[in-house]
Structures are given as structure tokens and as C-alpha cells.
N, C-alpha and C positions, 0 to 999 in steps of 0.2 A: 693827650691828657697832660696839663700842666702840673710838673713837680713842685712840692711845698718848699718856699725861702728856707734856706739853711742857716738863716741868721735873721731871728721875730724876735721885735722888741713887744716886750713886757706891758701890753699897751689893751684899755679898751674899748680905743678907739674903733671903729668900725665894726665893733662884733658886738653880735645881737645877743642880748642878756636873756637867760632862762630865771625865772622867779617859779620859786617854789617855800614851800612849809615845811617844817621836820611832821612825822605823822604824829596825831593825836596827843595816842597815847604815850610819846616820849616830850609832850610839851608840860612843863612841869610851873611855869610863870609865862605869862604874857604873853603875844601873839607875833613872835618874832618872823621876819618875811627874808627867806633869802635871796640875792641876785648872785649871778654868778657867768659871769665872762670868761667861758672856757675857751682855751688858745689851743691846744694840744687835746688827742684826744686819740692816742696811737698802741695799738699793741700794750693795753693795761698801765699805759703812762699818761697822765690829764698833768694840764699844768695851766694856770688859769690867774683870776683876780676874783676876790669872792667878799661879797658884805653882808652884813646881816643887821639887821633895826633888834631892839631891845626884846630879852626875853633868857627864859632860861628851857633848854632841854638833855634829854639822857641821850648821852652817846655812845657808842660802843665802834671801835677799829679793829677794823680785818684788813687793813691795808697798812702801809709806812705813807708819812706825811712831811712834807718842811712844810711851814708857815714863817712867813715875816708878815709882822702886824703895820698896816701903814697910816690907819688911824682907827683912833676911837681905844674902850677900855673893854675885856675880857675876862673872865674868871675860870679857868678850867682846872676840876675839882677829880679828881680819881677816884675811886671805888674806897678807900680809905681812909678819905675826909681831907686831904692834902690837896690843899689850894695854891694856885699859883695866877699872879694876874698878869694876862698880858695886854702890855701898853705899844703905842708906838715906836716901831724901833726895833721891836725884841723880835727874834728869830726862835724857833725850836723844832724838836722833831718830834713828831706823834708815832710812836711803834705801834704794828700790831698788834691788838690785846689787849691795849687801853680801854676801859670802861671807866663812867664817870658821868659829870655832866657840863654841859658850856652851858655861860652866862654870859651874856652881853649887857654891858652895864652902862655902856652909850657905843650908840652903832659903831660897828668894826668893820676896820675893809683891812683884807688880808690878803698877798699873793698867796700860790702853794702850786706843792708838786707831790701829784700822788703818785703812789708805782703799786699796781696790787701785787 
């Protein structure tokens, strides 16, 4: 059995993209389609490249998140009405708990590192 490189670049080259929807009833505008070029995928750790086309839907985390945004504009709004846009460039951490909703306001491609 061949062991996994101990040093992956950040890359989605050769990896096969999963496309998927948020469901339904958490789409709130538009018909937003996501891809998502997962790298990792070990022991409750994903760490990946993930985009998404325009739309807005409700989210809710049960996990911890980074994202760095590496293109496109975002709008993620929390349970409170407290907006925050993110553009390219910008890093953040999503805590557990988080409810709210993401907008995409022109397609975003984002890396990230979940950890449940």
C-alpha cells in the first residue's frame, strides 16, 4: 500500500471535482452550484479548494473552519444581521455554532481546512 506525500501542495490539479447544491430548503436566492476539490480527507480533517457560482443560502457549523478567499466577493451574515464581506485575500475562522447565511455575490473560490 503506498503511503500519502507528507508534503501536498495546495493544488487542483489532478483531483477530480465533486459538484453539488446546498439542499432546498436552505437556498434562499439563486441557484448557486458548488465544486469542491477535496485534498485531504483523514480522521475528521478535509482540507481542500472549494468554489461556488452566485446565490445565497442558510448555513449552520458544527465544525471549525479557515478559509482564505482566492477569488470572487462573499457576504456572510450571522444569526444577528452582522455582515461581513469577504473578498480576495482575506482569511477567517468559522467556529462551531455559527448560523447565518453565505451569499456569493460573484463566484468565490476558497481554500479551507475543516476539523470536526
Amino acid at each position: 500500500m503506498p503511503h500519502a506525500p507528507l508534503l501536498l501542495p495546495l493544488s487542483w490539479d489532478g483531483v477530480p471535482p465533486e459538484t453539488a447544491r446546498p439542499a432546498a430548503e436552505k437556498v434562499l436566492a439563486g441557484d448557486p452550484v458548488h465544486t469542491t476539490w477535496n485534498l485531504e480527507d483523514s480522521d475528521g480533517l478535509y482540507c481542500g479548494i472549494w468554489q461556488s457560482t452566485p446565490g445565497k443560502w442558510r448555513v449552520s457549523y458544527a465544525e471549525w473552519e479557515y478559509i482564505r478567499i482566492l477569488q470572487g466577493v462573499s457576504v456572510l451574515t450571522d444569526a444577528t444581521g452582522k455582515a461581513v464581506t469577504l473578498r480576495a485575500g482575506d482569511s477567517w475562522i468559522i467556529r462551531p455554532g455559527f448560523e447565518g447565511t453565505w451569499e456569493v455575490l460573484e463566484t468565490t473560490v476558497k481554500d479551507y481546512v475543516i476539523r470536526l
